[in-house]
C-alpha positions as CSV (number, residue, x, y, z in Angstrom):
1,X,-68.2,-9.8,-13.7
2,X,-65.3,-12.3,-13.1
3,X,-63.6,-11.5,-9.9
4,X,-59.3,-11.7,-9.1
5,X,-56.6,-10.9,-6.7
6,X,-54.2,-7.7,-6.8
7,X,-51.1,-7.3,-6.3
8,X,-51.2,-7.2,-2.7
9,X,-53.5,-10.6,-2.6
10,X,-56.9,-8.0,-2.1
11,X,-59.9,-9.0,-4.2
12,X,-61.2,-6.9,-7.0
13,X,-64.2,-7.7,-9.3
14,X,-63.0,-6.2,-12.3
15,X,-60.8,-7.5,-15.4
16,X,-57.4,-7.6,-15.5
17,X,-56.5,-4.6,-17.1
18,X,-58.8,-2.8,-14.9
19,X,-57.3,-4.5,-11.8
20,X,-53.8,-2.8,-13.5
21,X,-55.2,0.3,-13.7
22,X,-56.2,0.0,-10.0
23,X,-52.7,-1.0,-8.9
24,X,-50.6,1.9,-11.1
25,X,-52.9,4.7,-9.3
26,X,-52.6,3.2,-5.3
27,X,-48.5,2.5,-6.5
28,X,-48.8,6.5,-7.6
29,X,-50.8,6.9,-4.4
30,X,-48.2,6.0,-2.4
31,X,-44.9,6.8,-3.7
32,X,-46.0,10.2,-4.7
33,X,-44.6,9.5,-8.4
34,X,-45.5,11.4,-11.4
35,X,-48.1,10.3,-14.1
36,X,-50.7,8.2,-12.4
37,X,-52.9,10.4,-13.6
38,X,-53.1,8.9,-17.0
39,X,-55.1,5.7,-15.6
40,X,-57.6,8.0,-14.1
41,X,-59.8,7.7,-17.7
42,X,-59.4,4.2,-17.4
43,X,-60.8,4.2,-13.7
44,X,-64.0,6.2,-15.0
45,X,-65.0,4.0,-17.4
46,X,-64.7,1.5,-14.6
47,X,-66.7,-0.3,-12.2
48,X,-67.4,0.5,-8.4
49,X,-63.9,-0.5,-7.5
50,X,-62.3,1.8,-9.6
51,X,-64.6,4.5,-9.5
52,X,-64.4,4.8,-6.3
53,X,-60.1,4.8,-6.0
54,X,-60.9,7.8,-8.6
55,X,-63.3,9.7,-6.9
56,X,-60.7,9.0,-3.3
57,X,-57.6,10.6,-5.6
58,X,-60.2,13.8,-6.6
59,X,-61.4,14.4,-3.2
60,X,-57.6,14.9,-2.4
61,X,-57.7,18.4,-5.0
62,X,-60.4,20.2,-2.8
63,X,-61.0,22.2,-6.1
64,X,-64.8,22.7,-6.3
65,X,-64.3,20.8,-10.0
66,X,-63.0,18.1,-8.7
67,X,-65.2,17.3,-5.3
68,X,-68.1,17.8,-7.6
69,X,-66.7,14.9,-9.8
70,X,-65.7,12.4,-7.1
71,X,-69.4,12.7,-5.8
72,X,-70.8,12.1,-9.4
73,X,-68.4,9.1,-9.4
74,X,-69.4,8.0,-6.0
75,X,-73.1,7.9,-6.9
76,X,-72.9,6.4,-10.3
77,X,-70.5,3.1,-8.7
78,X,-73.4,3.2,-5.7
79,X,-75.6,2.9,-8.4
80,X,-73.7,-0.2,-10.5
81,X,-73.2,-2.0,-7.0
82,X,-76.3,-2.2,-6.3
83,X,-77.5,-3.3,-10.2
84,X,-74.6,-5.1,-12.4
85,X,-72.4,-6.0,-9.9
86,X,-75.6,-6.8,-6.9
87,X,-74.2,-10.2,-6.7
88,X,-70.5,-10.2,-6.9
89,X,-69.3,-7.2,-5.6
90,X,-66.6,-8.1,-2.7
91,X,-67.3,-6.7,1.2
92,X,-63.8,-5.4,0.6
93,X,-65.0,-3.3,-2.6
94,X,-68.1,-2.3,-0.4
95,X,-66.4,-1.4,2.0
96,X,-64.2,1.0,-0.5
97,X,-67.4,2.6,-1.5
98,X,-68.4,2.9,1.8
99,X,-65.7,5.1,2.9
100,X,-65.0,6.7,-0.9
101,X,-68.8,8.1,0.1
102,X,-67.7,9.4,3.7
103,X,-64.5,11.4,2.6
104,X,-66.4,12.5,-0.9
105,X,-68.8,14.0,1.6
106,X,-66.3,15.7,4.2
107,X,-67.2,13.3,6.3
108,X,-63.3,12.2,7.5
109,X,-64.0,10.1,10.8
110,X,-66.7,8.1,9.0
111,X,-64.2,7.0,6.4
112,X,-61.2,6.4,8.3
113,X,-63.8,4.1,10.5
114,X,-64.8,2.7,7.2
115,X,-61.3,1.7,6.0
116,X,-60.7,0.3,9.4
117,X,-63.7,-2.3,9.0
118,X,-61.7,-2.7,5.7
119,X,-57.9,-3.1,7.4
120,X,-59.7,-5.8,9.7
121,X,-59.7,-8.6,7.0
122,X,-57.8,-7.1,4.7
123,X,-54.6,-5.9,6.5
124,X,-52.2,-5.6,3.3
125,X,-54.9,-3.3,1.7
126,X,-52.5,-0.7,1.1
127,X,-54.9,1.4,-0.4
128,X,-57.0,1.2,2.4
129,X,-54.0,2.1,4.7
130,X,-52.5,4.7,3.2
131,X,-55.5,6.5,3.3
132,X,-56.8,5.6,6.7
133,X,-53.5,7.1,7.3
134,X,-53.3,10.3,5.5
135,X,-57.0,11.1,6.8
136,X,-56.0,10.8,10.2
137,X,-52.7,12.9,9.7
138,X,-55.5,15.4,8.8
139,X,-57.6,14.9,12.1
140,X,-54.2,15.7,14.0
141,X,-55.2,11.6,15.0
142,X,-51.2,10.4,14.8
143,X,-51.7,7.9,17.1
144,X,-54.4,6.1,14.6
145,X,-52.2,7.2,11.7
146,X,-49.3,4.9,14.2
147,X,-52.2,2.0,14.9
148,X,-52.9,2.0,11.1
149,X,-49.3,0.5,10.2
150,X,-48.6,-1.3,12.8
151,X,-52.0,-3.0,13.1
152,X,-51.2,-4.3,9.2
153,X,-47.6,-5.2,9.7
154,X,-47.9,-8.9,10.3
155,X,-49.3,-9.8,7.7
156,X,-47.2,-7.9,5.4
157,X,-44.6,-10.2,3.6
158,X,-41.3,-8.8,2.4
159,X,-42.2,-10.0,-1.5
160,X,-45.3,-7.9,-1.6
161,X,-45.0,-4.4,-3.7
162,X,-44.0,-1.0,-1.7
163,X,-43.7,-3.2,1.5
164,X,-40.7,-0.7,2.3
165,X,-42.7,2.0,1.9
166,X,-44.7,0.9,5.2
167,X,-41.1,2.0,7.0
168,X,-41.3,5.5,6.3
169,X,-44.9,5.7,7.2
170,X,-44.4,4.3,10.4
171,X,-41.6,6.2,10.9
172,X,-43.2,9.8,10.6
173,X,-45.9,9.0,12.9
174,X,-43.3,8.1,15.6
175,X,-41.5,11.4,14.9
176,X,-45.2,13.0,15.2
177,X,-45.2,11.5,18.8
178,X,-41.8,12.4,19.6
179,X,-40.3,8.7,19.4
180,X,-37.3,10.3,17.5
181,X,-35.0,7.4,18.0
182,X,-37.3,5.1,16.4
183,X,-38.5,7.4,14.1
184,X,-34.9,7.7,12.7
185,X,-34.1,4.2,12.3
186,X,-36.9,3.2,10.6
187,X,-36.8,6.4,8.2
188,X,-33.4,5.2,7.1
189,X,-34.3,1.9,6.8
190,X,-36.9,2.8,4.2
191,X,-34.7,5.0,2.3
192,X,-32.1,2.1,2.2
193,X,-34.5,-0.5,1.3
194,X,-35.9,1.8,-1.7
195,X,-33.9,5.3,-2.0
196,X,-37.3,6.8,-3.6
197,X,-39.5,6.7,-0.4
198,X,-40.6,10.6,-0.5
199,X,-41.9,9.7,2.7
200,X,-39.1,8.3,4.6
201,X,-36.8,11.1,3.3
202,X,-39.1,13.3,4.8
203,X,-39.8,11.3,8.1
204,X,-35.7,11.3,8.8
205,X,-35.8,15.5,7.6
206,X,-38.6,16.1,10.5
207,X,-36.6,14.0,13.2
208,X,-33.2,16.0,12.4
209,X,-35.0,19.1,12.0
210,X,-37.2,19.1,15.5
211,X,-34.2,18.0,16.9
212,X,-32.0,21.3,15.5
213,X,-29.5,18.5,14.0
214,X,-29.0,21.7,11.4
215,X,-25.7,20.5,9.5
216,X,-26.9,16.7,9.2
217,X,-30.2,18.1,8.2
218,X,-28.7,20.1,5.0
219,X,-26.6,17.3,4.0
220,X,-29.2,14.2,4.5
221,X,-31.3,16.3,1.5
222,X,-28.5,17.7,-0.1
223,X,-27.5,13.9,-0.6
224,X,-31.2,13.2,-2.5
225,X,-30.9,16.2,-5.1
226,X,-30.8,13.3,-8.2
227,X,-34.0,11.8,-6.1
228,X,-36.0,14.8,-5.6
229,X,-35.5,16.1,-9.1
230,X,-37.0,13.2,-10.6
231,X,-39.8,12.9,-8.3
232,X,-43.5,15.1,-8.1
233,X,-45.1,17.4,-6.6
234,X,-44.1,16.4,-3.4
235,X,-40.4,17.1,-3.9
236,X,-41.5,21.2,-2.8
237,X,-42.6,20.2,0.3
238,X,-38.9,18.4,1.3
239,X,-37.0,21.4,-0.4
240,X,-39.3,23.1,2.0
241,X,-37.7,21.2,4.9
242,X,-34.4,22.0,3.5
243,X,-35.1,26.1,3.7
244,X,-36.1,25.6,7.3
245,X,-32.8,24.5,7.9
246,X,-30.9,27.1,5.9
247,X,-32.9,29.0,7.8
248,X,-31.8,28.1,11.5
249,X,-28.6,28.4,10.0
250,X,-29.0,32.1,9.2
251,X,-28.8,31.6,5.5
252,X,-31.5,33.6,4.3
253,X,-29.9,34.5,0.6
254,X,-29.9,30.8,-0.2
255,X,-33.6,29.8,1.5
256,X,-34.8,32.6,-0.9
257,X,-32.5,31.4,-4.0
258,X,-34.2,27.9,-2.7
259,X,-37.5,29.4,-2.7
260,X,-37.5,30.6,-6.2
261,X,-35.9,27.7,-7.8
262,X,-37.5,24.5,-5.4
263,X,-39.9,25.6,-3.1
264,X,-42.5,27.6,-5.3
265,X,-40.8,27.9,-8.7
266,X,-43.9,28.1,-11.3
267,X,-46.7,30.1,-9.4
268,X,-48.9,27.0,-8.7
269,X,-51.9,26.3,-7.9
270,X,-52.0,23.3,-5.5
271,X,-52.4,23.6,-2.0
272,X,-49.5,21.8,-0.7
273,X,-47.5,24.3,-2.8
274,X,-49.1,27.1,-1.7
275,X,-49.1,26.5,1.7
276,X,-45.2,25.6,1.9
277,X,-44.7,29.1,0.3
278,X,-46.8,31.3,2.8
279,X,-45.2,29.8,5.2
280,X,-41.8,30.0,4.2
281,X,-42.3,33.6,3.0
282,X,-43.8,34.6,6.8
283,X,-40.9,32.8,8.3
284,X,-38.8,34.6,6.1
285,X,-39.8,38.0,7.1
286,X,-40.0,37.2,10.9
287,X,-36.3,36.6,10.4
288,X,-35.3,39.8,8.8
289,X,-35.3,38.6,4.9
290,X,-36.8,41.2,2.3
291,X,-39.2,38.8,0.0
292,X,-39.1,41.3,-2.3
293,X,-42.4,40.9,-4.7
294,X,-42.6,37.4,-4.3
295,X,-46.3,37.7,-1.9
296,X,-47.8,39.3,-5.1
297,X,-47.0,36.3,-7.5
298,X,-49.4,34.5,-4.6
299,X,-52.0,36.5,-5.4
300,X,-53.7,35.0,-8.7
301,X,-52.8,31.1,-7.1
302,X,-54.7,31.9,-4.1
303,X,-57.3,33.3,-5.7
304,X,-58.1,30.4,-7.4
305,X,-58.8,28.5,-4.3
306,X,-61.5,30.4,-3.3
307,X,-65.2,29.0,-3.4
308,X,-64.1,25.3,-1.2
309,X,-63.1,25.3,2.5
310,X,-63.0,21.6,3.0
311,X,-59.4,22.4,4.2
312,X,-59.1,24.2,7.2
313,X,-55.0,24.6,7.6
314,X,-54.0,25.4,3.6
315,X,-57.3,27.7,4.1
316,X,-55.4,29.7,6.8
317,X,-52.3,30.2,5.1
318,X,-54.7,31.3,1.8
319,X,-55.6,34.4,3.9
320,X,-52.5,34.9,5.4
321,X,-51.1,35.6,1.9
322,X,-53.9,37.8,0.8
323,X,-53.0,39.9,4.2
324,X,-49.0,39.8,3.3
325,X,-49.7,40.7,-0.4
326,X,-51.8,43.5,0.9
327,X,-54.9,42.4,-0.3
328,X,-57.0,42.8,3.2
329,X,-60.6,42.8,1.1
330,X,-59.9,39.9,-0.4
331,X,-58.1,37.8,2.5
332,X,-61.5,39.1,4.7
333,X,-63.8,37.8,1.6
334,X,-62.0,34.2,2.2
335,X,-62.6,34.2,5.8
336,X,-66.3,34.9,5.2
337,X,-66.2,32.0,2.7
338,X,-65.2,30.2,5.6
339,X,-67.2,31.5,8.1
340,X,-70.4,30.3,5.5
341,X,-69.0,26.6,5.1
342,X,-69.1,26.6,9.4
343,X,-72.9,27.5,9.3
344,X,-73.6,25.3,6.4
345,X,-72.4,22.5,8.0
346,X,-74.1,23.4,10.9
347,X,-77.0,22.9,9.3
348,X,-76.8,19.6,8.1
349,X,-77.5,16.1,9.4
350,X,-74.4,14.7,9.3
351,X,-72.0,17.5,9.2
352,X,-68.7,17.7,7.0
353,X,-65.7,17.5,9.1
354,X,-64.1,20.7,8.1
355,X,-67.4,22.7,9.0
356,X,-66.5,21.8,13.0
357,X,-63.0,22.5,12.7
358,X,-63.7,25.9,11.1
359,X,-66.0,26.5,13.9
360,X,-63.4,25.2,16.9
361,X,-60.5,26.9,15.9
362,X,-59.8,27.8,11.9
363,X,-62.1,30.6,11.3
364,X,-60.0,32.1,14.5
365,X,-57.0,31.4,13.2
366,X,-57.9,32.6,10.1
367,X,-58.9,35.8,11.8
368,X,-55.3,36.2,13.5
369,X,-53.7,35.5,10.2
370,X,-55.6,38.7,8.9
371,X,-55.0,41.1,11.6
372,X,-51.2,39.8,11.9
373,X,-50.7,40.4,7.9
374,X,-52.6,43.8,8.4
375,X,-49.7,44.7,11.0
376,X,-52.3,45.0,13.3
377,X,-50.7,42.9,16.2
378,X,-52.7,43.5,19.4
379,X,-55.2,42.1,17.3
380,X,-53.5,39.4,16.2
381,X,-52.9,38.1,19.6
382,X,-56.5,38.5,20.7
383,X,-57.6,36.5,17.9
384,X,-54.9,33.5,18.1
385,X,-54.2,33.2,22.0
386,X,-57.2,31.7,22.8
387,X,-57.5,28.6,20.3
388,X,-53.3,28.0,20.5
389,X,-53.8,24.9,22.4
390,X,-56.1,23.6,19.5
391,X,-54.6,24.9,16.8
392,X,-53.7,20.8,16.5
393,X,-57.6,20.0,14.9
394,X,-56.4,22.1,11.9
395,X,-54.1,18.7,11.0
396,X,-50.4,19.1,9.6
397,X,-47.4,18.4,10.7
398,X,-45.2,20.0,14.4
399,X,-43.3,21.4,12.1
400,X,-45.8,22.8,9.8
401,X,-47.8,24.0,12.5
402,X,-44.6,25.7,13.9
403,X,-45.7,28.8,11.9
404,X,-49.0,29.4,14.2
405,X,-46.7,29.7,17.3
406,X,-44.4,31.6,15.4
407,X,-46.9,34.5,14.1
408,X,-48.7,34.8,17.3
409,X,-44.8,35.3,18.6
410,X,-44.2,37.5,16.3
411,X,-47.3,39.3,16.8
412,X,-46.9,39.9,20.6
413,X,-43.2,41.3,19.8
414,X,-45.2,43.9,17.6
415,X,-47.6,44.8,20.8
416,X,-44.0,45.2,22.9
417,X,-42.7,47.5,20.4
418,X,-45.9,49.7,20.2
419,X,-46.1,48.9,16.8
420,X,-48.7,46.3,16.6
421,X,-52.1,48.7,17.5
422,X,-55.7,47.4,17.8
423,X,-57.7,47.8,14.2
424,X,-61.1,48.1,13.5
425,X,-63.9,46.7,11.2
């Protein structure tokens, strides 16, 4: 199999219109645009290369379907690397494999070591930063989420696609760190170089929003309607930013107008989506809103979600809404779920990543979530005040995360008031 360059100067042993196929789902990848799921037949009927960007894009569902796919895929270009392509395959393709392997298996500080090895001669691998990236947004690891970028950055040329894009990513691990100043000038830089940049929007919308820069807040998204409409899935989780402002500001008729129309308009299934609506709901009510109905059209999403626990933080909010939509049996049937995945991964030889954080802190969390949605605040408290400090190795975002400290706030002003009393089992 001939061999060629990409886009971004990384080699690929494939054709060319394989090597396009490549491109338009890392491009997708990164910009969070809608539709690269179209080349995703064309990367199955690939070789290693592109079966393994696949199988990296399916791991990202954590649908039971889906993991069960990428590892199929993972085996079968293990298999062609080490038959029809024995010979030619590049390091840099191995190395993909390698770490497509690792993160099909849960096993996320494996393959963000792999794509390092990767990022060492290949710095404008912008597959292979991106997710080196995102995994270690996940491990709470922002300063190798920082590293990532800026280790890459000199060899990065201005003439090589989505360079800009590298702005907003460095930009929102500064704001992770606190480096607001920065963080804000390199966010606007990316929007300015390409106004599409998801991710720099959103890096600017944390800085103005952790610093309570409320009014600039609603009008730097309120400027990017046009943008956000056109854009994917990812366009709920920045109208999600936009309600916590409206919130701060006391405007809780329009964060639930924004709610229904932006936020969580079409009862779906993903957990990004589902997560920014718990969340926003539960910060609703701590403020005095009436949801109305709106926990019970969670109920069927949720439920579909059940059966994988490879991700620890949506997995808390999952059982949080069960609790809130009154369905205690079924938010306690999640939490066992979870409790299993811990022990299985106990068991094994090299143990999924999620299985240790559900031990360290999520199945506690998970726990408080219950008893907090159950009303039942004292314990509530008992189950979240003692992992608070790590409540970080579930991953997200400060601001995300925000709803933790909130709820176990909220659940100690219920104690105060007598009207959070001890449950029982």
């Amino acid at each position: 199999m001939p061999g060629m360059l990409d886009q971004w100067g990384c080699p690929v042993t494939a054709g060319a219109d394989e090597v396009a196929s490549i491109e338009a789902v890392v491009a997708g990848y990164v910009t969070m645009a809608p539709g690269m799921e179209r080349h995703f037949g064309a990367l199955e009927a690939g070789g290693p290369m592109a079966r393994s960007v696949l199988a990296m894009m399916l791991t990202q569902s954590h649908r039971p379907q889906y993991m069960e796919k990428a590892q199929e895929l993972c085996a079968k270009a293990k298999l062609d690397a080490e038959a029809d392509y024995a010979s030619g395959l590049h390091s840099r393709e191995r190395g993909h494999l390698e770490a497509a392997a690792a993160w099909c298996a849960g096993r996320i500080d494996d393959a963000i070591d792999a794509f390092g090895e990767v990022l060492a001669d290949h710095p404008t691998d912008l597959l292979a930063i991106r997710s080196r990236y995102l995994l270690a947004f996940g491990r709470g690891r922002i300063s190798d989420m920082l590293d990532t970028v800026c280790a890459a950055r000199p060899a990065w040329q201005d003439q090589l696609p989505l360079s800009s894009f590298l702005d907003g990513m460095e930009s929102f691990a500064l704001e992770e760190q606190g480096e607001y100043r920065r963080a804000e000038v390199l966010g606007r830089q990316g929007v300015e170089r390409n106004e599409t940049d998801l991710w720099a929007i959103h890096a600017v919308a944390h800085v103005l929003e952790m610093e309570r820069r409320r009014p600039e807040g609603e009008s730097w998204l309120d400027g990017r309607t046009s943008v956000l409409e056109s854009a994917g899935g990812f366009a709920g989780h920045i109208w999600w930013h936009q309600a916590l402002v409206l919130l701060d500001m006391g405007q809780l008729d329009k964060v639930l107008n924004l709610y229904d129309r932006r936020v969580y308009p079409n009862h779906s299934t993903e957990g990004l989506d589902l997560s920014n609506a718990v969340s926003l709901l539960t910060r609703l009510e701590i403020a005095g809103a009436d949801v109305g109905d709106r926990w019970q059209g969670l109920i069927e999403p949720v439920q579909v979600r059940h059966g994988q626990y490879s991700h620890p933080f949506n997995d808390t909010h999952y059982v949080l809404a069960m609790a809130k939509a009154g369905e205690i049996d079924a938010s306690r049937a999640h939490l066992e779920g979870m409790r299993n995945w811990a022990a299985r991964g106990r068991q094994l030889e090299h143990p999924d990543t999620a299985s240790g954080v559900l031990d360290e802190v999520g199945t506690a969390v998970a726990q408080g979530l219950i008893e907090y949605g159950a009303r039942r605040g004292a314990d509530a408290v008992a189950a979240l005040a003692p992992v608070q400090d790590r409540i970080w190795m579930l991953g997200g975002s400060n601001a995300q995360r925000g709803l933790y400290s909130q709820v176990l706030a909220d659940a100690r002003r219920m104690v105060g008031s007598g009207n959070g009393h001890p449950g029982s089992d």
